[in-house]
N, CA, C and O atoms as CSV, one atom per row, in Angstrom:
chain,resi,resn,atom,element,x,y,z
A,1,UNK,N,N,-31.946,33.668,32.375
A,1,UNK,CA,C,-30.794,32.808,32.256
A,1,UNK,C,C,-30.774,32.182,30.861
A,1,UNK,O,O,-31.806,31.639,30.464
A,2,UNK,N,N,-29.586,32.216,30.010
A,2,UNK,CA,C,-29.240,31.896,28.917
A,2,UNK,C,C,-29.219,30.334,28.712
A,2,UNK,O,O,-28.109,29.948,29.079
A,3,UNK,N,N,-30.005,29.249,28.266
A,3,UNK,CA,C,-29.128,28.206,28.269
A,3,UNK,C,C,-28.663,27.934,26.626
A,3,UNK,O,O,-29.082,28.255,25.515
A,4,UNK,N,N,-27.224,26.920,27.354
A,4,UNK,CA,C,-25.759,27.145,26.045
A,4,UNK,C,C,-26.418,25.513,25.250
A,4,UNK,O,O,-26.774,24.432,25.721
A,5,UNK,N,N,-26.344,25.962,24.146
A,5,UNK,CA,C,-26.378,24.623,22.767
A,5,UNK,C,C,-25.080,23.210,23.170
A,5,UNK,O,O,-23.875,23.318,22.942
A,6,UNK,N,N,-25.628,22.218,23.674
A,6,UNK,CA,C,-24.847,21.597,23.946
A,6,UNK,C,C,-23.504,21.155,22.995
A,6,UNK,O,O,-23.645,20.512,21.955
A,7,UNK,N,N,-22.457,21.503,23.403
A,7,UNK,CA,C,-20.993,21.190,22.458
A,7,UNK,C,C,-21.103,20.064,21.953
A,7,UNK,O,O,-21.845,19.152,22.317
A,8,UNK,N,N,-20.246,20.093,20.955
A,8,UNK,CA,C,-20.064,19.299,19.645
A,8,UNK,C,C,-19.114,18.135,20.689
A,8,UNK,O,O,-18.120,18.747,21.081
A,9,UNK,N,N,-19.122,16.857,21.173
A,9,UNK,CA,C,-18.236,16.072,22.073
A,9,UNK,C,C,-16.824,15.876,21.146
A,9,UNK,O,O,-15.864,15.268,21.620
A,10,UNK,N,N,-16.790,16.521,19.616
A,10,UNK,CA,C,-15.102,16.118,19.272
A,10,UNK,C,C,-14.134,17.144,19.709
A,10,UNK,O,O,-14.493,18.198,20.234
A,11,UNK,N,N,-13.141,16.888,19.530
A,11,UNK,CA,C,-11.925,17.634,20.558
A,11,UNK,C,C,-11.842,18.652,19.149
A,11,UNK,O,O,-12.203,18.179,18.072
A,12,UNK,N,N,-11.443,19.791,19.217
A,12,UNK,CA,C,-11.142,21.051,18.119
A,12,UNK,C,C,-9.833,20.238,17.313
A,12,UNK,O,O,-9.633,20.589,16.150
A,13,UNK,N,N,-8.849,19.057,17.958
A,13,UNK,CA,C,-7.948,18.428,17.413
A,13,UNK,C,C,-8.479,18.090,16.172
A,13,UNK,O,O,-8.040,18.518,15.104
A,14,UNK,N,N,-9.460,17.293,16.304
A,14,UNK,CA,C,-10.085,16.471,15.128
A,14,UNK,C,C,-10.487,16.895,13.917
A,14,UNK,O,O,-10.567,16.142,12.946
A,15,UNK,N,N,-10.775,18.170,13.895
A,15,UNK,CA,C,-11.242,18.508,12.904
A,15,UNK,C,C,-10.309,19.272,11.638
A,15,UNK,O,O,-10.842,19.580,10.572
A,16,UNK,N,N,-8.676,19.556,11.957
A,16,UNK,CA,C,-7.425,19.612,11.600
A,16,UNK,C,C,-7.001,18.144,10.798
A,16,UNK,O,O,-7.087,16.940,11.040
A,17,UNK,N,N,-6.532,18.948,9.784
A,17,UNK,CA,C,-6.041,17.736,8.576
A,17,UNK,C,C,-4.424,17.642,9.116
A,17,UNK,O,O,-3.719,18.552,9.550
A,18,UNK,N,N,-4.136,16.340,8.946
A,18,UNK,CA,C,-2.379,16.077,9.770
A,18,UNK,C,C,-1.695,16.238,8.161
A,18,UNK,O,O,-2.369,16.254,7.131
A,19,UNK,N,N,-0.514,16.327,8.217
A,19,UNK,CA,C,0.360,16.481,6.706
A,19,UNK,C,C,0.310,15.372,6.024
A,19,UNK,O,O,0.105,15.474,4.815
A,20,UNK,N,N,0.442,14.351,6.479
A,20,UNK,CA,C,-0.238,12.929,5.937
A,20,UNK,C,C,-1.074,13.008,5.205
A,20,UNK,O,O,-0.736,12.737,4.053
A,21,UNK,N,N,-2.586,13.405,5.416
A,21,UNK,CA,C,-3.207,13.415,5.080
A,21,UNK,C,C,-3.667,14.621,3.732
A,21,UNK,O,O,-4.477,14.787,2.819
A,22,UNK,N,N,-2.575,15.201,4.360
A,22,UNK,CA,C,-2.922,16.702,2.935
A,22,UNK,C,C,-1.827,15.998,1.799
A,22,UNK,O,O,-2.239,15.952,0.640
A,23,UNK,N,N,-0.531,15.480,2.064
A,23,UNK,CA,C,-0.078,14.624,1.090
A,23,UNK,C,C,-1.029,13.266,0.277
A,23,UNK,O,O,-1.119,12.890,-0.892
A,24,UNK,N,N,-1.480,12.929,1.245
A,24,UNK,CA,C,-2.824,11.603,0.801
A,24,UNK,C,C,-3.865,12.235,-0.659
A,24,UNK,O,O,-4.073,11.695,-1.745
A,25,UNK,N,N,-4.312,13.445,-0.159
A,25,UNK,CA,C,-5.258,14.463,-1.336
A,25,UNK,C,C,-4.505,15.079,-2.124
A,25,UNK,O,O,-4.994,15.001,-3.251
A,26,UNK,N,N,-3.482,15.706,-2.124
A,26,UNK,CA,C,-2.439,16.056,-2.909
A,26,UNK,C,C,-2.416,14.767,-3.953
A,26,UNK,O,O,-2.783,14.746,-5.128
A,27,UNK,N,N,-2.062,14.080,-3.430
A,27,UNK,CA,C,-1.415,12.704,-4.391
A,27,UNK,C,C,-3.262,12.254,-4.838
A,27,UNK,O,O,-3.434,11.990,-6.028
A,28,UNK,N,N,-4.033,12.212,-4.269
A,28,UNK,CA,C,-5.416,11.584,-4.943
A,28,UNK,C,C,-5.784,12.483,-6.160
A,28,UNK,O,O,-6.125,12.244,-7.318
A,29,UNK,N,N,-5.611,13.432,-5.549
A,29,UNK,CA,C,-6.184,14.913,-6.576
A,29,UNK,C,C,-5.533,14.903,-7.934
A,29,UNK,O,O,-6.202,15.063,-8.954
A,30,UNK,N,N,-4.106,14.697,-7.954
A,30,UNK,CA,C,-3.402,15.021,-9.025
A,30,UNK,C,C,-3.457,13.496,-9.654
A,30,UNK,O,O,-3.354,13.335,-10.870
A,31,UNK,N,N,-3.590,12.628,-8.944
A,31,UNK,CA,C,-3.632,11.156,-9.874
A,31,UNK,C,C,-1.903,10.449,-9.752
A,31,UNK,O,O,-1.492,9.486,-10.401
A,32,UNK,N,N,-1.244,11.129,-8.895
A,32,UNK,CA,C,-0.040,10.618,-9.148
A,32,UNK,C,C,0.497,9.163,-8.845
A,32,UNK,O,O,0.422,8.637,-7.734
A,33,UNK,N,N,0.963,8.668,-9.795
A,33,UNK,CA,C,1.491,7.145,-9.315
A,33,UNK,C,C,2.601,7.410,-8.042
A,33,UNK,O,O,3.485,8.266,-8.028
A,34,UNK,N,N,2.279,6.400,-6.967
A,34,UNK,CA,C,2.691,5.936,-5.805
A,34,UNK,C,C,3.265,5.049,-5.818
A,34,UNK,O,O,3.156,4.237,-6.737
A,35,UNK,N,N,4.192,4.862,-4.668
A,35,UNK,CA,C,4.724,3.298,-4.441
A,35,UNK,C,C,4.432,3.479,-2.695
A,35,UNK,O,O,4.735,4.473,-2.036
A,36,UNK,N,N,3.711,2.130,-2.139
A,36,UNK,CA,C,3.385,1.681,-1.086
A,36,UNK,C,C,4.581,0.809,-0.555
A,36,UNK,O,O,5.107,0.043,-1.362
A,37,UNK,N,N,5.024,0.855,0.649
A,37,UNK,CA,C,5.870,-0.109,1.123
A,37,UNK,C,C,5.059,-0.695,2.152
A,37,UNK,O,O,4.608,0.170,2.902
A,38,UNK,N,N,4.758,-1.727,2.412
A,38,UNK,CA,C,4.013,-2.270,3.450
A,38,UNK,C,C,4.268,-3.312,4.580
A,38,UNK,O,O,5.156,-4.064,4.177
A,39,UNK,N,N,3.992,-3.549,5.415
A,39,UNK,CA,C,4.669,-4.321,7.060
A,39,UNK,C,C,5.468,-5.030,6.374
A,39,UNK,O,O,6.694,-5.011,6.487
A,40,UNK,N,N,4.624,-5.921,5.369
A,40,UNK,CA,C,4.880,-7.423,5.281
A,40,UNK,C,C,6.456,-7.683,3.853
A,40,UNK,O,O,7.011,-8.723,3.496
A,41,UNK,N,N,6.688,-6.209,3.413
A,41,UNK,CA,C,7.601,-6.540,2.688
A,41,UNK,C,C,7.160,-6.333,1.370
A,41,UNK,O,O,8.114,-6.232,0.598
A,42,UNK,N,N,5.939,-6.223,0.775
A,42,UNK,CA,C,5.262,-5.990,-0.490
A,42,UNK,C,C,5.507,-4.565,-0.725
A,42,UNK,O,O,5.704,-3.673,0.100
A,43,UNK,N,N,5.452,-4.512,-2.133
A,43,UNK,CA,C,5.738,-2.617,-3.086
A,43,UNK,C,C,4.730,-3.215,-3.964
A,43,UNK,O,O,4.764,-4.093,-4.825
A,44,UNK,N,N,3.397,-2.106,-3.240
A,44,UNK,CA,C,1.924,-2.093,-4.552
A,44,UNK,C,C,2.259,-0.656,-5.057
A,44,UNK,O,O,2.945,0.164,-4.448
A,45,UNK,N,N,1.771,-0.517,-6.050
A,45,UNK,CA,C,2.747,0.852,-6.993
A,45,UNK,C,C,1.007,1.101,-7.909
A,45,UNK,O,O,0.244,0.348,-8.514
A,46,UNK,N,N,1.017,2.567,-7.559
A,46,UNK,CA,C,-0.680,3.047,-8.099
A,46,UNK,C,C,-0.925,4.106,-7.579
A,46,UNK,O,O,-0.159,4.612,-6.759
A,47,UNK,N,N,-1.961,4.611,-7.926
A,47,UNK,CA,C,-2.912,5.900,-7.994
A,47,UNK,C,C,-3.756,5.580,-6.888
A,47,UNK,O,O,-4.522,4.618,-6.827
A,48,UNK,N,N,-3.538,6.563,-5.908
A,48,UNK,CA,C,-4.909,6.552,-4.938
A,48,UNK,C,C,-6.394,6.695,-5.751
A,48,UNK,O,O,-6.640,7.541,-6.610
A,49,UNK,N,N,-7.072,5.926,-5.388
A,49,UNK,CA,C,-8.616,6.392,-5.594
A,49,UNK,C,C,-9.498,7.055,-4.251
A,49,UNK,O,O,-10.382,7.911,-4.213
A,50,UNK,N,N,-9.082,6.554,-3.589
A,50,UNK,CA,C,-9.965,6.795,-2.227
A,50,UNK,C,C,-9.547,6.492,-1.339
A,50,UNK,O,O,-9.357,5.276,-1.375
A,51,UNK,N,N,-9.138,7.083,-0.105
A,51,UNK,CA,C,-8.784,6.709,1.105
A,51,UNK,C,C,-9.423,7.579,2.354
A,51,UNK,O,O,-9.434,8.786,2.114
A,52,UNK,N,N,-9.892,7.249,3.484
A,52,UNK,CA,C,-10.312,7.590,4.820
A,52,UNK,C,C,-9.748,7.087,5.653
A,52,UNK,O,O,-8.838,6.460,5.109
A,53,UNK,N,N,-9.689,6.897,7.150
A,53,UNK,CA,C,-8.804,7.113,8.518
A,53,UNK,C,C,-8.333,5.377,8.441
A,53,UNK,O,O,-7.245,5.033,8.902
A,54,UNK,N,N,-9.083,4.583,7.943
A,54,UNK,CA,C,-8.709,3.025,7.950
A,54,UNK,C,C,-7.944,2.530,6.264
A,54,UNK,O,O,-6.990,1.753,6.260
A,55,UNK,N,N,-8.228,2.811,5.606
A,55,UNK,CA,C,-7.921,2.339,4.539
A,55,UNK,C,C,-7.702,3.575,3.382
A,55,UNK,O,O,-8.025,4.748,3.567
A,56,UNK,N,N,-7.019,2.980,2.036
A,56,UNK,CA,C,-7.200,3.808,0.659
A,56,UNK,C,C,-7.079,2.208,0.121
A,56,UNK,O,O,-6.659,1.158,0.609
A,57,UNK,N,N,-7.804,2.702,-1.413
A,57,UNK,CA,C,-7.738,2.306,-2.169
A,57,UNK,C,C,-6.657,2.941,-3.528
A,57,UNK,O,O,-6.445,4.085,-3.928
A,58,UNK,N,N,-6.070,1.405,-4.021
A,58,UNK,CA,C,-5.199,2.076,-4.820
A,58,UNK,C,C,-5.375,1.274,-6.066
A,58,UNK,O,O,-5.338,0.044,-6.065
A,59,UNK,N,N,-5.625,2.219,-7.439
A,59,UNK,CA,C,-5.675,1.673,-9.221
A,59,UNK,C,C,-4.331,1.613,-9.251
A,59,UNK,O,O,-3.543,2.449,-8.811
A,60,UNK,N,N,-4.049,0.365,-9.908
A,60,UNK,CA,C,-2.587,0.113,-10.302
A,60,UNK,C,C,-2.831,0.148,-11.627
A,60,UNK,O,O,-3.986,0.153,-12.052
A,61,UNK,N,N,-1.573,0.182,-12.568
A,61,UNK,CA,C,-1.538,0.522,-13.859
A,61,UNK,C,C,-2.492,0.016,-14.836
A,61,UNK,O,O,-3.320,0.522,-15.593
A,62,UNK,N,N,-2.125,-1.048,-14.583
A,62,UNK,CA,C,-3.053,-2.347,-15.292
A,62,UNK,C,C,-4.676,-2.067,-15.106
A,62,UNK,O,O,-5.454,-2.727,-15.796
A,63,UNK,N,N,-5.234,-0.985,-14.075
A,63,UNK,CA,C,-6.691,-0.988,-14.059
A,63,UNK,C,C,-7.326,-1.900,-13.006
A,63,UNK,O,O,-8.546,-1.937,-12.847
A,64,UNK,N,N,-6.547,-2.564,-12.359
A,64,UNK,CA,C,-6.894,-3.717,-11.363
A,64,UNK,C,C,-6.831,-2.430,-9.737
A,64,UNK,O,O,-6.093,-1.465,-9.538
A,65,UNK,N,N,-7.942,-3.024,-8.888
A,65,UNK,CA,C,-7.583,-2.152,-7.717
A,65,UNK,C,C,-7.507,-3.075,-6.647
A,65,UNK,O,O,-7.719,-4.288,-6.659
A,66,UNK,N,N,-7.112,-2.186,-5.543
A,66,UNK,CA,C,-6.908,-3.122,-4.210
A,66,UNK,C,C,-6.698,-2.148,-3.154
A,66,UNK,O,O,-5.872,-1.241,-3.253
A,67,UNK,N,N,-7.401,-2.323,-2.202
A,67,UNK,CA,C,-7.690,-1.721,-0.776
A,67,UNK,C,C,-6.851,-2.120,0.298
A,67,UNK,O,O,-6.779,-3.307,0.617
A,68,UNK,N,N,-6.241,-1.274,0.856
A,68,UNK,CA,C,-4.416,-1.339,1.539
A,68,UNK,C,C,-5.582,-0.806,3.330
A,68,UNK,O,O,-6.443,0.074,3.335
A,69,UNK,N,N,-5.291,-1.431,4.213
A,69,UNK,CA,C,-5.610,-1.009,5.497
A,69,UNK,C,C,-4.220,0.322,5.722
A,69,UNK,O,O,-3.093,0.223,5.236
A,70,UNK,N,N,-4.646,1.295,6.435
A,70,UNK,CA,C,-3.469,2.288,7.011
A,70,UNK,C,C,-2.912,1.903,7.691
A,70,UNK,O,O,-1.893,2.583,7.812
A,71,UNK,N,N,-2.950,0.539,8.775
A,71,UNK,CA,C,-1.483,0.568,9.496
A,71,UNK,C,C,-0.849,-0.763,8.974
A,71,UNK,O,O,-0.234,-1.548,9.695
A,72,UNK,N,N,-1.050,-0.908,7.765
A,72,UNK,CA,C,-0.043,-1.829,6.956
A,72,UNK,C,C,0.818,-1.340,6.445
A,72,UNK,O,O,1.639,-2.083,5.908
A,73,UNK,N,N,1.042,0.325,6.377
A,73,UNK,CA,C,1.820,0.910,5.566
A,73,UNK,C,C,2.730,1.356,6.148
A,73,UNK,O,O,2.530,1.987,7.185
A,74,UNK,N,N,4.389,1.100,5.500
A,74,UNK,CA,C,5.372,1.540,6.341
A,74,UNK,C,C,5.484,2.965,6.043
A,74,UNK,O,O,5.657,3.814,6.918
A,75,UNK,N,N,5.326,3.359,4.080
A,75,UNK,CA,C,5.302,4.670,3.785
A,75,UNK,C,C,5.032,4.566,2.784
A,75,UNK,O,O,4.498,3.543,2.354
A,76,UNK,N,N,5.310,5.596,2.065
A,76,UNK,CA,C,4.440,5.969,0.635
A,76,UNK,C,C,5.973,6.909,0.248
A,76,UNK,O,O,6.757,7.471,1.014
A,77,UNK,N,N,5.976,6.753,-1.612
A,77,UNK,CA,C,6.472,8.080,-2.003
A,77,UNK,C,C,6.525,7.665,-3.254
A,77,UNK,O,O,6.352,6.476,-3.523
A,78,UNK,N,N,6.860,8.925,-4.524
A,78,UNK,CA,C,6.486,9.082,-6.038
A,78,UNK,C,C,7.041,7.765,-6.147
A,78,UNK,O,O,7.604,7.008,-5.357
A,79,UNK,N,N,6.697,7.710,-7.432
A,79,UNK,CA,C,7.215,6.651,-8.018
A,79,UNK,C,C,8.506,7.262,-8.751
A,79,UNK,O,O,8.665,8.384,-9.232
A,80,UNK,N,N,9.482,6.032,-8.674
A,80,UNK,CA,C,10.575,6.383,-9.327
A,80,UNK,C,C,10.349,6.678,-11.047
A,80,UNK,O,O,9.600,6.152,-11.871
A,81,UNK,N,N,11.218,7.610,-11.133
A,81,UNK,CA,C,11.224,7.795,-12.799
A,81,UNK,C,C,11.793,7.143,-13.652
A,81,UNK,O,O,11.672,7.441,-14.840
């Protein structure tokens, strides 16, 4: 009798990148300036540095950074030209 390597407990879901998130690396990768719209009514405008399932961090022009939680965000998109 064979015994089986006990399974990995995450769902095969999890391990799939959502489009969100391939836009998130897209935009980190290339460095592109962003504009954040957020719950509260604020536009932080910057370059992702780093982001995972709770938060990114974003360099704004000036060199100053600041760490945005993910469900503060209403959306994201380029910055206007």
């Amino acid at each position: 009798m064979e015994i089986m390597p006990e399974m990995d407990r995450r769902s095969f879901h999890e391990d799939r990148v959502s489009y969100y998130e391939v836009d998130l690396i897209k935009s980190r990768d290339s460095r592109t300036a962003l504009q954040f719209k957020l719950t509260n009514g604020e536009i932080i405008e910057g370059a992702i540095r780093w982001f995972d399932e709770r938060a990114l961090r974003i360099v704004r022009q000036d060199r100053t950074e600041v760490t945005v939680y993910m469900h503060s965000i209403l959306y994201f998109e380029n910055m206007p030209k």
